[in-house]
C-alpha positions as CSV (number, residue, x, y, z in Angstrom):
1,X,30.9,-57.2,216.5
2,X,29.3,-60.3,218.9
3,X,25.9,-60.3,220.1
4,X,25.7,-60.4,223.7
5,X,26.2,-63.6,225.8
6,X,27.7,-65.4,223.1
7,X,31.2,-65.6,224.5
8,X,32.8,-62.2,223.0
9,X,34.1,-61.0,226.6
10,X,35.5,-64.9,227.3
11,X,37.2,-64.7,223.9
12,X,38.7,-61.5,224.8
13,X,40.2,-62.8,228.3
14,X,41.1,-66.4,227.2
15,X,42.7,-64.5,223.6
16,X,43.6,-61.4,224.4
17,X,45.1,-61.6,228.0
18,X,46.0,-64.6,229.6
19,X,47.2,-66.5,226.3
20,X,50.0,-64.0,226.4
21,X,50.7,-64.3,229.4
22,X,51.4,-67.9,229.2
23,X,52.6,-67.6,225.6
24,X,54.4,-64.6,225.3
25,X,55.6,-61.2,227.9
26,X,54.4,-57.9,227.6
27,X,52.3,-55.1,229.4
28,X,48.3,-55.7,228.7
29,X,45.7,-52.6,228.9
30,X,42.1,-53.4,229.0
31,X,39.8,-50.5,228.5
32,X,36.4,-51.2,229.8
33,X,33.4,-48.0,229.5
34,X,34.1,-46.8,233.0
35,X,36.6,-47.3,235.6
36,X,33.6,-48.9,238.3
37,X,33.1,-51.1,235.5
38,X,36.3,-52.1,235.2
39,X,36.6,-52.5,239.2
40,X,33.5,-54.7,238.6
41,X,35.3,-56.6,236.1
42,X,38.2,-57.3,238.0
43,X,36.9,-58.8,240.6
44,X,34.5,-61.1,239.0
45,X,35.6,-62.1,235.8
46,X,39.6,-62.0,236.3
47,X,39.6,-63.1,239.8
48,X,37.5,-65.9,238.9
49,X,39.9,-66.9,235.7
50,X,42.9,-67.1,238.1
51,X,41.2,-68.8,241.0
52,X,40.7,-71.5,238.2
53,X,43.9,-71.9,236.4
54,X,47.0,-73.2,238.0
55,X,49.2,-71.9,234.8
56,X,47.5,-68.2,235.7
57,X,48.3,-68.8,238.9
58,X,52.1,-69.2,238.6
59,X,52.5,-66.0,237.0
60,X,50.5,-63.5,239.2
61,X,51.0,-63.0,243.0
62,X,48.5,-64.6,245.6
63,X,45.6,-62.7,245.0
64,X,44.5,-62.7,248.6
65,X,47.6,-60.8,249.6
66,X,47.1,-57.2,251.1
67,X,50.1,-56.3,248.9
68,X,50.1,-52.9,247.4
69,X,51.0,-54.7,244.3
70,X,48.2,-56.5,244.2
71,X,45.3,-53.9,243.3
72,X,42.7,-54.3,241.9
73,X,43.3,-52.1,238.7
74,X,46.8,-53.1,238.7
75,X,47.5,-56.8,238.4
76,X,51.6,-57.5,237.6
77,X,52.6,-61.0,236.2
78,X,55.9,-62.6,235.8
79,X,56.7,-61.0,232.5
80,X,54.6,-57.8,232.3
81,X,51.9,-55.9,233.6
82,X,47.9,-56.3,233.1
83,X,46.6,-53.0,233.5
84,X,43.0,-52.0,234.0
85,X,41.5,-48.8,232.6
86,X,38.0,-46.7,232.3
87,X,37.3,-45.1,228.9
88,X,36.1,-41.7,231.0
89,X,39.3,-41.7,233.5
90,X,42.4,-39.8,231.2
91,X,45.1,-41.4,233.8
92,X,43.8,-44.6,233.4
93,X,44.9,-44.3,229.5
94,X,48.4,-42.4,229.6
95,X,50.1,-43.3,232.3
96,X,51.6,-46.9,231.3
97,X,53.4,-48.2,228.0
98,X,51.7,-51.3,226.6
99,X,52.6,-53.6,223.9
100,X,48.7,-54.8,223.7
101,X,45.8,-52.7,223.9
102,X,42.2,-54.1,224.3
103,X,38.9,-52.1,224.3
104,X,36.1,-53.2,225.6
105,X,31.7,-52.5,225.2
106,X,33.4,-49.7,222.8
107,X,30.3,-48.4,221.8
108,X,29.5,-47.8,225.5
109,X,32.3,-45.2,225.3
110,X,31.9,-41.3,226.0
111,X,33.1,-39.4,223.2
112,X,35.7,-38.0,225.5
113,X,37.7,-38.8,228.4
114,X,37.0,-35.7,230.2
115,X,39.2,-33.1,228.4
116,X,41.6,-35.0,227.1
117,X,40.0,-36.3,223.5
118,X,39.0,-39.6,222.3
119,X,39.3,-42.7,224.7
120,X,40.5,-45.2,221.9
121,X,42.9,-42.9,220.4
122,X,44.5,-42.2,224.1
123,X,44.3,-45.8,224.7
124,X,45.8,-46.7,221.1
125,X,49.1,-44.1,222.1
126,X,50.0,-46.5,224.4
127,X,51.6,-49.1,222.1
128,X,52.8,-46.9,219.3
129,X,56.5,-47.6,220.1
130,X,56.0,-51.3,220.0
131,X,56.7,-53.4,216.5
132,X,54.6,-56.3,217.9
133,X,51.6,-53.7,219.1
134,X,47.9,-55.5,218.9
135,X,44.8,-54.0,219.6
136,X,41.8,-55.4,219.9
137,X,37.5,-53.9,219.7
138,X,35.0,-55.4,221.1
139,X,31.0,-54.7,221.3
140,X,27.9,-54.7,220.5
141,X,26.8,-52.4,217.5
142,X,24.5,-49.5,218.2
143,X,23.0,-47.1,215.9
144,X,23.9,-47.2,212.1
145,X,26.1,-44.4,211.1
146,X,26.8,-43.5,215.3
147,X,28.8,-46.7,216.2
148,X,32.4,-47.1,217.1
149,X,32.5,-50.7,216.3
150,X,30.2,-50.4,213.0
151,X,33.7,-48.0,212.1
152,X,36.3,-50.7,212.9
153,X,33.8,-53.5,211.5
154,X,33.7,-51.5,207.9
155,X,37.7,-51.4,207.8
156,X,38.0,-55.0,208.2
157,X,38.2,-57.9,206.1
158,X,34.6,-58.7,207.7
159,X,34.4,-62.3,208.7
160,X,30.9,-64.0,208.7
161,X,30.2,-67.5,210.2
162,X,28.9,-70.0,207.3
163,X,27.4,-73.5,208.8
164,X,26.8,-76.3,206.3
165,X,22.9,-77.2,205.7
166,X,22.5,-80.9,207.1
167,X,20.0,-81.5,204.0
168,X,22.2,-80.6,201.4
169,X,25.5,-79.5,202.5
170,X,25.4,-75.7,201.3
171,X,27.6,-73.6,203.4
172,X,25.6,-70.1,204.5
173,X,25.2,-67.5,207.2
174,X,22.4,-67.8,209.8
175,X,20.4,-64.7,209.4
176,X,17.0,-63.7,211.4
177,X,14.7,-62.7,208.7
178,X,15.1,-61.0,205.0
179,X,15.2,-57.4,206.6
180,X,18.5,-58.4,208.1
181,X,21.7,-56.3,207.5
182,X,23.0,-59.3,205.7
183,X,19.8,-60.6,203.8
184,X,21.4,-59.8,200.7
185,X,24.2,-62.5,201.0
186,X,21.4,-65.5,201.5
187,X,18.0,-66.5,200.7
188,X,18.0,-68.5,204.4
189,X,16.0,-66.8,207.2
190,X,14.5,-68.6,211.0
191,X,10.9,-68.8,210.5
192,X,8.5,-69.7,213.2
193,X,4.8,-70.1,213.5
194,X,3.1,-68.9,216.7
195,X,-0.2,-68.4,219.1
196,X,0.2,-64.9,220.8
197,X,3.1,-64.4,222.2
198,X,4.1,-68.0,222.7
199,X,6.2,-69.9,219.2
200,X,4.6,-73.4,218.5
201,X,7.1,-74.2,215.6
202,X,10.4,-73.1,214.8
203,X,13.3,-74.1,211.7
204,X,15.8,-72.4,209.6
205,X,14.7,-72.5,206.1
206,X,18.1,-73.5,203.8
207,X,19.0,-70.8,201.4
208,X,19.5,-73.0,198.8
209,X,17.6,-76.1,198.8
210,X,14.6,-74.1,200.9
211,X,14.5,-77.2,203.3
212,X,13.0,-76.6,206.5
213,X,16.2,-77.4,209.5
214,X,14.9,-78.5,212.5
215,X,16.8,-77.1,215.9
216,X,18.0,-79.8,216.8
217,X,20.7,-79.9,213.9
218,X,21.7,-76.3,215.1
219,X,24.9,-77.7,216.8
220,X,26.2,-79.8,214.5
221,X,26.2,-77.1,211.9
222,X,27.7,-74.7,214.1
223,X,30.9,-77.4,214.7
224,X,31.6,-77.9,211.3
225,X,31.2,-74.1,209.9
226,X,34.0,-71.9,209.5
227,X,34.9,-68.1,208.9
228,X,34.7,-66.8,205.5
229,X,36.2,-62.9,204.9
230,X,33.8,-60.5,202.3
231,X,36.6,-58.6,202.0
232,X,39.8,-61.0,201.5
233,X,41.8,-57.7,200.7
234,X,42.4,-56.5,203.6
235,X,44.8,-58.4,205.2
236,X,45.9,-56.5,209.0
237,X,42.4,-55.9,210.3
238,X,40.3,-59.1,211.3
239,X,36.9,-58.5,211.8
240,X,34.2,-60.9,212.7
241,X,30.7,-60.2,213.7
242,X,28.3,-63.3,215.3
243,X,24.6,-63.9,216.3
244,X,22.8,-65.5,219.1
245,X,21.3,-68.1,216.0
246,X,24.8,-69.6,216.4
247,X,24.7,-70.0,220.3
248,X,24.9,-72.9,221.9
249,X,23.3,-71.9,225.0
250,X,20.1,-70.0,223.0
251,X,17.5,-72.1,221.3
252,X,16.3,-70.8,218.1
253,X,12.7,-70.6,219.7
254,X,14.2,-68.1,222.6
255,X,15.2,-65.7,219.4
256,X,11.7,-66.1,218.2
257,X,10.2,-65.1,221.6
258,X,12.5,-62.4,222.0
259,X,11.3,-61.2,219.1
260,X,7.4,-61.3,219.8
261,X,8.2,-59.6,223.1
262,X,9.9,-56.6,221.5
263,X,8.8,-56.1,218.3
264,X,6.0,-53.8,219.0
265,X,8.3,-51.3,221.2
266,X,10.9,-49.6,219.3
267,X,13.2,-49.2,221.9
268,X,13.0,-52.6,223.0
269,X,13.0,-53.5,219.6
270,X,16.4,-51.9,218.7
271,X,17.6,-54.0,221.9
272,X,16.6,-56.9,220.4
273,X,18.5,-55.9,217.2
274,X,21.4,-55.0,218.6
275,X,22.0,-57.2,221.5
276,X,20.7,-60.5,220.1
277,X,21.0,-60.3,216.1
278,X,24.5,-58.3,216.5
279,X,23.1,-55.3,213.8
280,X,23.1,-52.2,213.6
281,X,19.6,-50.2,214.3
282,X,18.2,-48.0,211.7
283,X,16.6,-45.3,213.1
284,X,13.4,-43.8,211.3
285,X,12.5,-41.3,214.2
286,X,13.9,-38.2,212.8
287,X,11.9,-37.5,209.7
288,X,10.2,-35.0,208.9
289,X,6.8,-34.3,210.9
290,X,4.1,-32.8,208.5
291,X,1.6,-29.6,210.0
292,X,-1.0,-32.2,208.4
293,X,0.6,-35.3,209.4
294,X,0.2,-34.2,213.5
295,X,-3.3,-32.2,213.0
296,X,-5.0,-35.4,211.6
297,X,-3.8,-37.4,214.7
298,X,-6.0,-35.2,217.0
299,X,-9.0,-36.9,218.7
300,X,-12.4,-35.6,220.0
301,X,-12.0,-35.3,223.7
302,X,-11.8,-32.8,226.4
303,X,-11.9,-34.4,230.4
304,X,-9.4,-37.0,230.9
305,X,-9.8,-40.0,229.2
306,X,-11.1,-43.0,231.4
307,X,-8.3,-45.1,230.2
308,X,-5.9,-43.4,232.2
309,X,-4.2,-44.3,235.4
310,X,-2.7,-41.2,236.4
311,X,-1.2,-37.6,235.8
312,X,1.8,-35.9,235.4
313,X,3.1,-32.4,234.5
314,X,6.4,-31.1,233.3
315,X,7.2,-27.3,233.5
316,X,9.8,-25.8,231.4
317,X,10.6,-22.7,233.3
318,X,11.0,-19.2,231.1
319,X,12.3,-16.0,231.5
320,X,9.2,-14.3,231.2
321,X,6.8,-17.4,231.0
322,X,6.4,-21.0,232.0
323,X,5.1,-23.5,229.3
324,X,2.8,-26.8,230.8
325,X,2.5,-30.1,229.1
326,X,-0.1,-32.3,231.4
327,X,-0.4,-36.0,230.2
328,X,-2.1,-38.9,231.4
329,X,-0.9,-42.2,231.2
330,X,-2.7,-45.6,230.9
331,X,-1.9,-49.2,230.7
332,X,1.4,-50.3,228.6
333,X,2.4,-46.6,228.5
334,X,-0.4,-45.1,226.3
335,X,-0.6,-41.6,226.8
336,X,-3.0,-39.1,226.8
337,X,-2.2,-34.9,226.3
338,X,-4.6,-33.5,228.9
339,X,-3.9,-29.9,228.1
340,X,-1.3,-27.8,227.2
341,X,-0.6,-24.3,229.0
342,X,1.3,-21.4,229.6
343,X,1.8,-18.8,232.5
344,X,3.2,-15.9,231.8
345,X,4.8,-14.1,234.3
346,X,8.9,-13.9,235.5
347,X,10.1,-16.9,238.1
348,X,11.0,-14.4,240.3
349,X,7.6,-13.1,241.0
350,X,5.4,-14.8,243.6
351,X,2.4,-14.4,241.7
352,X,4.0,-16.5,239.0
353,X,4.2,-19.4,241.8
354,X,0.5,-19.0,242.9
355,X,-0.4,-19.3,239.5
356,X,1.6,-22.7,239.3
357,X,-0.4,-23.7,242.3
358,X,-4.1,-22.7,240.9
359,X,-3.2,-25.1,238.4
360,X,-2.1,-27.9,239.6
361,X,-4.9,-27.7,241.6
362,X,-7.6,-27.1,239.7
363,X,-10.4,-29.3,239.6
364,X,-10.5,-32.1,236.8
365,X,-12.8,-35.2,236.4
366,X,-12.8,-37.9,234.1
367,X,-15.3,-38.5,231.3
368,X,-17.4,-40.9,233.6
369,X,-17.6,-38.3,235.9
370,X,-14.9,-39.2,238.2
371,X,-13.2,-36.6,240.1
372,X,-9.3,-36.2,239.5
373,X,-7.5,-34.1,242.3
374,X,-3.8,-33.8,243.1
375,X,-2.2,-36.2,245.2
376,X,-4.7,-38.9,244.8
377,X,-4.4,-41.8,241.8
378,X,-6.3,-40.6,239.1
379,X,-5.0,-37.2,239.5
380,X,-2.1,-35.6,239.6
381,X,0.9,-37.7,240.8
382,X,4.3,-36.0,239.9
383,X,5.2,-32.0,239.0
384,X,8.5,-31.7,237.2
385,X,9.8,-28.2,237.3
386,X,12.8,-27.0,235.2
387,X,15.8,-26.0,237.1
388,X,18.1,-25.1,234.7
389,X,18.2,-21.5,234.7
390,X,16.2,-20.4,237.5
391,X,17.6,-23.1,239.8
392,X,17.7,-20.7,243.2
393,X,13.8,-19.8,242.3
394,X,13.0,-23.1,241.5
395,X,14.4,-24.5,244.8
396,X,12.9,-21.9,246.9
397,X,9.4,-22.9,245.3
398,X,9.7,-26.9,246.3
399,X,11.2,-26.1,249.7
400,X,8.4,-24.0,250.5
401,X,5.7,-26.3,249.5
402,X,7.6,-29.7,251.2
403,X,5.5,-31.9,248.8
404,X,7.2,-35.3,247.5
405,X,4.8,-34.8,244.4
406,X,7.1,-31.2,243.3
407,X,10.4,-32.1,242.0
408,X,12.9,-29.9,240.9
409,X,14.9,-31.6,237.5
410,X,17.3,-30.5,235.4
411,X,18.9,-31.8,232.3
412,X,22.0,-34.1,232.4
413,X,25.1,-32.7,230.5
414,X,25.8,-36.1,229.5
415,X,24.6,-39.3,228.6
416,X,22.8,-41.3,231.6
417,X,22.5,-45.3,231.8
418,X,19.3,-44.7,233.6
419,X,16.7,-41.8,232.2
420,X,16.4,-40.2,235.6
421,X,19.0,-40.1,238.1
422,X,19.1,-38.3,241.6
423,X,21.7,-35.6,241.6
424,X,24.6,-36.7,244.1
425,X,24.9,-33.1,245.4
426,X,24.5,-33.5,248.9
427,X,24.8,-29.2,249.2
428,X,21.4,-29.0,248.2
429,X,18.6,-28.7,250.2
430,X,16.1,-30.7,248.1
431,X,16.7,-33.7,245.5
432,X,17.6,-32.8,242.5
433,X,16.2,-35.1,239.7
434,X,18.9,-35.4,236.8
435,X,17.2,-36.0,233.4
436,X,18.6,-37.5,230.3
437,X,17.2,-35.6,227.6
438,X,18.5,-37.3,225.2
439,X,17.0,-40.5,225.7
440,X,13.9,-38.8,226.8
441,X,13.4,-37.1,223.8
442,X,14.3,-40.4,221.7
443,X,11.5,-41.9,223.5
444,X,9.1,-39.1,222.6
445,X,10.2,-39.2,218.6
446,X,9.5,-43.1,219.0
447,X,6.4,-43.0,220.4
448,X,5.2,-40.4,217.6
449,X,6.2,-42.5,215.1
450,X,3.8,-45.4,216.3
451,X,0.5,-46.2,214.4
452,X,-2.7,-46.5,216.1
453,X,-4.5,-49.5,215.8
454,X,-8.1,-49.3,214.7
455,X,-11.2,-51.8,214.5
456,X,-12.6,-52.6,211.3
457,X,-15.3,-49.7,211.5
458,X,-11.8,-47.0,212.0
459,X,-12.4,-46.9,216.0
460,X,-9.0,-46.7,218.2
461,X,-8.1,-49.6,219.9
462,X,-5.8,-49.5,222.9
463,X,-2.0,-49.2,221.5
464,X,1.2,-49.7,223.9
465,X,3.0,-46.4,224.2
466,X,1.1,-44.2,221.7
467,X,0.9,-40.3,222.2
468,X,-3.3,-39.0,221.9
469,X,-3.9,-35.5,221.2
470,X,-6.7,-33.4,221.6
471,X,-8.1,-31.2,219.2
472,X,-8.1,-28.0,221.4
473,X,-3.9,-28.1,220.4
474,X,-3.1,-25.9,217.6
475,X,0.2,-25.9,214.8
476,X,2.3,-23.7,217.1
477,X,2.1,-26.9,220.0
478,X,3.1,-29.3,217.1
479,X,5.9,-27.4,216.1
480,X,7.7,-26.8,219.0
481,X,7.2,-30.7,219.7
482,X,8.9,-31.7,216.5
483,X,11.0,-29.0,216.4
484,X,14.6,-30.8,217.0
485,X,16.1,-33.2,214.9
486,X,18.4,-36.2,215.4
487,X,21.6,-36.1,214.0
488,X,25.0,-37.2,213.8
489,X,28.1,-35.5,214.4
490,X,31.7,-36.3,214.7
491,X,33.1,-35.8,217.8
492,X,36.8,-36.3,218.6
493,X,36.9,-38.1,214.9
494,X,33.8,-40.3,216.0
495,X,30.0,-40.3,214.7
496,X,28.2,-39.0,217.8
497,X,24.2,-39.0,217.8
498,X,23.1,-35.4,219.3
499,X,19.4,-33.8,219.4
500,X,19.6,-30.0,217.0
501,X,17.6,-27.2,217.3
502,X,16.9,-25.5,213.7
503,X,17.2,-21.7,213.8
504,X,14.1,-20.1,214.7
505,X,12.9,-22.9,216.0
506,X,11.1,-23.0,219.8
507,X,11.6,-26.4,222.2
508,X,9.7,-25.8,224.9
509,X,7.1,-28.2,224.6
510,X,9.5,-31.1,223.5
511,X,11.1,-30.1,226.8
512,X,8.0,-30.1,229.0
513,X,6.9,-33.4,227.7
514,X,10.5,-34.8,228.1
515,X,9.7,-33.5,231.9
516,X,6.6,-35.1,232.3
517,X,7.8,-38.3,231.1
518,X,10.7,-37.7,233.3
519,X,8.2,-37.4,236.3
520,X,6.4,-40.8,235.4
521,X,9.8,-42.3,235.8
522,X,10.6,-40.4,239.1
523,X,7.4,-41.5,241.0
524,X,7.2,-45.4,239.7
525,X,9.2,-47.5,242.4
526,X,11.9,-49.2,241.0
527,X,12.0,-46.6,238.3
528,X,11.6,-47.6,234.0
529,X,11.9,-51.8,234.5
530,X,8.3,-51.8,236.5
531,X,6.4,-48.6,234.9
532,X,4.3,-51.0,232.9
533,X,3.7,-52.9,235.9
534,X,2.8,-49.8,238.1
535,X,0.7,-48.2,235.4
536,X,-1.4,-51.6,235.4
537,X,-1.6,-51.6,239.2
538,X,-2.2,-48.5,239.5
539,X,-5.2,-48.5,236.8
540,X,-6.9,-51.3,238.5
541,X,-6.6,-49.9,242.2
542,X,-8.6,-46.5,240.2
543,X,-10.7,-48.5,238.5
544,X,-12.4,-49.8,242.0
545,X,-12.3,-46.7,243.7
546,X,-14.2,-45.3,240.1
547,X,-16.5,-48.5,240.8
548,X,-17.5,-47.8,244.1
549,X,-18.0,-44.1,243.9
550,X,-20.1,-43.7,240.9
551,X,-21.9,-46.6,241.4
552,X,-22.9,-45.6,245.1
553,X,-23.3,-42.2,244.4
554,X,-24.2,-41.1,241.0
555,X,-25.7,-38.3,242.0
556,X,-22.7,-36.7,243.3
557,X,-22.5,-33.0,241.7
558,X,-19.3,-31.2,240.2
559,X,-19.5,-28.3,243.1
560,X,-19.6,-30.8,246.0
561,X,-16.4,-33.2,244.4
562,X,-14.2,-29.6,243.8
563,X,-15.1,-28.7,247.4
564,X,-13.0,-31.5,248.9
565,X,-9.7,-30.6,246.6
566,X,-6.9,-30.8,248.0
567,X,-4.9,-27.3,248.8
568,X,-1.2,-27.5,247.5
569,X,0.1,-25.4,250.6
570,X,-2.0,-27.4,253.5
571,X,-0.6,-28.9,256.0
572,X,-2.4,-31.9,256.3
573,X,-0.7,-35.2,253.9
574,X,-2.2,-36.4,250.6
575,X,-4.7,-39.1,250.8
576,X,-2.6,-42.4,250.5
577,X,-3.1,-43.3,246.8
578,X,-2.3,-46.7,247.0
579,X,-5.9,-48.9,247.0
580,X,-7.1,-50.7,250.6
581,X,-4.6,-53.0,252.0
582,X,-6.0,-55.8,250.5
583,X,-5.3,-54.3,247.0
584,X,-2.3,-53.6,247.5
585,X,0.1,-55.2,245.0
586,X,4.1,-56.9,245.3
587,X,6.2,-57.1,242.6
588,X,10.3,-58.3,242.7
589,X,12.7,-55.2,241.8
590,X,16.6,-56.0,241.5
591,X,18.6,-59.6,240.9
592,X,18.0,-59.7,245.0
593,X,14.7,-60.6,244.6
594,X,13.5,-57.9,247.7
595,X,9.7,-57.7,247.8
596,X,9.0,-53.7,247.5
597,X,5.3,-53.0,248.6
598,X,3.8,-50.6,246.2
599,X,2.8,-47.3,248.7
600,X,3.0,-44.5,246.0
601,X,5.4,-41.6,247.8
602,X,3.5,-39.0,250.3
């Protein structure tokens, strides 16, 4: 259980693989999340190892040979076989015999490998004729109580790196702070001072003598610790769990910073606590929402709110009725709920359509005044419409409208890396957007969990991802947004995290706002890594055009703005909603380092 960089995947090759292969003989499985990634793997990290080691060498065949033997899944040695698999392809598990069996990112795992069960336990049926068999987990941890390697780490003897303290020679852990997982072994912590974001002092207080140790004794500690087992017992299950405080490459100061950048965002925050500290992440988002609790958060406004940027709507498409969440969003992902609707009516009546197009629509305006009209920033700037049962309707309704704005979407069966993907069926006549509910509605539950910061006279104050609700939104709204709950399940033997439904319960507007925020994703170029930085971009490019129309023309009346809104059906485009060419913004998007021009999608 390694935080990652730290070495836990070199440990695994130099360890695991090609010290048997000079050591010993034997067939070799490596499991890796998915078979691309284990194509990936194979071609960087292996093909690299044996370009640079002569003994390697000797043992394998020239690895620039055409040879059918030589694949890239499939690597024979003098002595054996090294065998690459994917933890969601079932052939890739049970087609060889293997003496050693390592898994890889386990908690990156589906629960199955398509029908045939559990991944590990396929993989682990590979060496159970062998006397000699080894098998080996390695990962990141996850969630607490949802982890695969939080499982294998609790049957171990649970090995934890002590360092001596330079000052006074007592041997300890190296822990983040007192909240950690493993505060209770050590009074020892990292403490730092900072300005902002930006550490000006950093040192690891001792846990006994409460001496301050300065960085730059981090390495020599780290060369003369040693593993120490909590649970000396067990004797056939090593286990050892490690933290980027012991890294030799990571400063203590980069920890600190990681920290300042992420602590505020819970999702960031649990990547920080997983990835960096090597913990497991204890969720808090699934408790129970009060009717008072979620009344008391409602605010006192009814136009849009002049902090936000832009809109978008999600749809969740009924049998008799379709249910609207539309929400603005503002700098660092605050959002606002601009109203809440439904329209009754079956999806296979044309009336129901036209009333989806009145309101999308349907003149708005900001508080200041400020006209918001689809198409244009400051209105309406992505429709989400729920394809999963009433796909052919659906489909029909964005073909005939052949606006980039209308999306149909459609929720993923499983687990996505990304929150929205574009559906690879090339049968279909318009993009399908594929939507990871799950992660979608983790992001909602996190964002409702986040105080609002106030002044000292109780005002609101601007607060990164918070969810604003106005009081025109009633209990029933409020239920049906908290209405599922986190939980986890055993799937195939192993804790799986799923989203249930209580009996009685309704979703639809947890689904629509999943939607909406689905649609913020969709229209952002470069999709989640650069919403922050389009939201801002975007804000400032309205904030001119806000700037020059009301202060040139005050006098401008509500009848003559909703006379120039923009008709859904018409043939002319939408007015380009990017600001004048000198506003226009460029921002880096991928490791290449390609400039992408921000021209919101016509």
């Amino acid at each position: 259980m390694w935080a990652s960089r730290t070495g836990k995947t070199t440990v695994l090759e130099n360890g695991g693989i090609f010290n048997k292969m000079v050591q010993d003989t034997g067939n070799i499985l490596v499991i890796q999340p998915t078979d691309k990634k284990g194509k990936r793997w194979s071609k960087t990290n292996l093909r690299t190892f044996i370009r640079d080691n002569p003994m390697i060498q000797e043992r394998m065949p020239d690895q620039n040979s055409r040879s059918a033997e030589n694949e890239i899944l499939f690597k024979p040695y003098s002595g054996g076989l090294l065998v690459i698999g994917g933890a969601n392809v079932p052939g890739s598990l049970s087609s060889w015999s293997m003496e050693e069996v390592l898994f890889d990112e386990t908690d990156e795992y589906p629960p199955t490998a398509e029908k045939e069960g559990d991944p590990i336990e396929l993989g682990m049926q590979r060496a159970e004729n062998f006397p000699n068999k080894k098998f080996c987990f390695a990962s990141t941890p996850t969630i607490k109580g949802a982890s695969r390697i939080e499982e294998s780490w609790l049957e171990s003897d649970q090995r934890l790196y002590h360092v001596p303290c330079p000052l006074c020679g007592a041997m300890q852990i190296l822990i983040f702070s007192p909240k950690s997982m493993f505060g209770h072994l050590t009074k020892g912590y990292l403490k730092f001072l900072h300005k902002g974001n930006e550490v000006t002092y950093v040192a690891y207080e001792c846990g006994d003598c409460h001496q301050d140790i300065l960085p730059r004794y981090k390495h020599l500690m780290v060369r003369n610790g040693e593993w120490r087992k909590l649970r000396p017992q067990v004797t056939d299950h090593a286990g050892f769990q490690i933290s980027r405080l012991y890294s030799p490459w990571v400063p203590w100061k980069d920890v600190a910073q990681n920290f300042l950048r992420t602590h505020k965002r819970p999702e960031r925050y649990m990547v920080f606590v997983n990835k960096a500290l090597s913990e497991l992440f204890t969720e808090n988002i699934s408790h129970e929402f009060t009717e008072d609790e979620m009344l008391m958060r409602r605010e006192v406004y009814e136009k849009i709110p002049n902090a936000v940027a832009f809109l978008t709507l999600g749809v969740d498409v009924q049998d008799n009725r379709f249910v609207l969440t539309l929400w603005g969003w503002g700098r660092e992902q605050e959002a606002w709920l601009i109203e809440y609707a439904m329209i009754t009516g079956s999806p296979e009546e044309k009336t129901t359509w036209d009333m989806l197009d009145e309101y999308i629509t349907r003149p708005r305006e900001f508080e200041n005044g400020f006209p918001s009209r689809f198409g244009k920033i400051g209105g309406i700037l992505g429709v989400a419409v729920d394809s999963g049962d009433h796909s052919k309707e659906v489909n029909a309704y964005v073909a005939a409208r052949k606006n980039k704005r209308l999306f149909a979407v459609k929720g993923a069966k499983d687990r996505q890396k990304d929150f929205v993907v574009r559906s690879a069926n090339k049968k279909l006549r318009n993009p399908l957007i594929l939507i990871d509910t799950f992660q979608g509605k983790k992001s909602i539950y996190f964002r409702m969990n986040i105080e609002a910061k106030k002044d000292e006279f109780g005002k609101l104050l601007p607060t990164p991802q918070y969810m604003h609700f106005p009081m025109s939104v009633e209990k029933e709204f409020f239920d049906q947004l908290t209405s599922e709950r986190l939980i986890v399940k055993r799937i195939n033997g192993h804790p799986r995290q799923v989203w249930s439904l209580p009996s009685g319960r309704e979703n639809h507007v947890l689904d629509a706002t999943d939607y909406a925020l689905g649609a913020l994703h969709v229209i952002t170029p470069g999709g989640a890594r650069n919403i922050d930085i389009f939201l801002d971009r975007i804000k400032t490019a309205l904030e001119l055009k806000m700037q020059a129309a009301l202060g040139s023309h005050p006098e401008r009346t509500s009848e003559a703005r909703e006379s120039k809104d923009l008709q859904l059906n018409d043939d002319s485009q939408p007015e380009q909603t990017t600001a004048p060419k000198e506003a226009q913004q460029k921002f880096t998007v991928g490791r290449k380092r390609k400039k992408l021009t921000m021209k919101m999608r016509r």
